[in-house]
C-alpha positions in Angstrom: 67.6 -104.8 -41.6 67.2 -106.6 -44.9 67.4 -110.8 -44.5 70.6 -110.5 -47.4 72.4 -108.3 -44.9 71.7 -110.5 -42.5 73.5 -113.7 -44.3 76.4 -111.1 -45.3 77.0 -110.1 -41.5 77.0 -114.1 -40.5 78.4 -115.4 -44.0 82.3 -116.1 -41.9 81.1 -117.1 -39.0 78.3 -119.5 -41.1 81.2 -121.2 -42.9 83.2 -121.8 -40.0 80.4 -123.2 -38.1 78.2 -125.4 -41.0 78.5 -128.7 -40.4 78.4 -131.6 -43.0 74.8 -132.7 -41.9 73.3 -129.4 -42.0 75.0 -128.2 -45.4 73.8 -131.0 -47.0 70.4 -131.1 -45.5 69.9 -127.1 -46.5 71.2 -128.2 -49.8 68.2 -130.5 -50.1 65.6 -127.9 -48.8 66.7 -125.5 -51.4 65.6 -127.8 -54.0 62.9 -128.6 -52.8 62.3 -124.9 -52.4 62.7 -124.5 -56.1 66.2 -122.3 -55.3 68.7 -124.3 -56.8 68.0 -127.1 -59.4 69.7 -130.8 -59.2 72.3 -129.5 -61.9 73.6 -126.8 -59.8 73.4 -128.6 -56.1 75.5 -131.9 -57.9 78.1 -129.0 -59.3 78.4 -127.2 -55.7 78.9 -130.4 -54.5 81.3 -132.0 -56.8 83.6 -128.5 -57.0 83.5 -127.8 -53.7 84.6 -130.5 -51.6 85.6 -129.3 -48.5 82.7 -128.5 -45.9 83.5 -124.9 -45.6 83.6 -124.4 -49.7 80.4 -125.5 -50.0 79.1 -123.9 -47.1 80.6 -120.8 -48.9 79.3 -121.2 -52.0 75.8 -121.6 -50.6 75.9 -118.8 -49.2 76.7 -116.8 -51.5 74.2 -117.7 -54.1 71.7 -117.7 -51.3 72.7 -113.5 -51.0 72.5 -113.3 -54.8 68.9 -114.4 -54.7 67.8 -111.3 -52.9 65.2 -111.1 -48.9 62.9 -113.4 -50.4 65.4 -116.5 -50.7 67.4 -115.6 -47.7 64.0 -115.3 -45.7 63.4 -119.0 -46.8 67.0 -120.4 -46.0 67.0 -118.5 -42.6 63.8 -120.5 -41.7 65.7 -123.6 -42.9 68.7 -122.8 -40.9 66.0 -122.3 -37.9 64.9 -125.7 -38.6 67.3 -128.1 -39.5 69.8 -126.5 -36.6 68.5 -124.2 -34.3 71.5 -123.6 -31.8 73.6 -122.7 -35.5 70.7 -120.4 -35.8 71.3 -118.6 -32.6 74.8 -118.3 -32.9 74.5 -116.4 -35.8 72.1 -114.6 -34.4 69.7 -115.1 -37.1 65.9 -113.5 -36.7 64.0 -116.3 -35.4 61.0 -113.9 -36.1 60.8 -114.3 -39.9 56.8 -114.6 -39.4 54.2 -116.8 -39.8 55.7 -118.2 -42.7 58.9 -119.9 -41.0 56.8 -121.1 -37.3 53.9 -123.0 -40.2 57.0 -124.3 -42.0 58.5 -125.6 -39.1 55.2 -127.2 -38.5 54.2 -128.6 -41.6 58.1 -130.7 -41.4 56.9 -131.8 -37.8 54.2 -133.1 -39.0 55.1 -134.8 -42.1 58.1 -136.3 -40.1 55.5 -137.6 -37.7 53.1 -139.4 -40.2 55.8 -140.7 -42.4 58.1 -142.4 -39.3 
């Protein structure tokens, strides 16, 4: 299975679940993953101000992207909330990529508290 059929199969059940926190937080890892710019996060969040729009819009730009971005927010859904992650019944096996993410955000929360 490809990661953007994935999202599709979750994409309802991720915007009824999503909570404030989290969107926001995967909002700010996608910039900083180079997946959305500044201009369009503060445009999703300033149309979309309801929870669930947002979570939907996300989403759905994520899919757009193609494997490669949905690989990357999958890993940030892993991370940021990981009982989410198993609800949706994401792939927690996205490789070595996602497991040295999750370790390099460890570790940087470690030596900057």
């Amino acid at each position: 299975d490809s990661t953007v059929q994935v999202l599709k199969d979750c994409r309802t059940q991720f915007v009824q679940s999503v909570d404030k926190s989290v969107i926001n937080g995967l909002l700010d890892d996608m910039i900083q993953e180079k997946v959305l710019n500044q201009e369009e996060m503060e445009e999703m969040m300033q149309e979309n101000l309801t929870i669930m729009s947002r979570a939907r819009v996300l989403i759905d730009y994520i899919i757009r992207k193609g494997n490669k971005v949905c690989q990357c927010f999958i890993c940030h859904i892993w991370i940021r909330d990981s009982h989410l992650a198993e609800k949706l019944g994401l792939p927690s096996k996205n490789g070595v990529s996602c497991i040295l993410l999750l370790f390099l955000y460890l570790t940087v929360l470690v030596f900057f508290s």
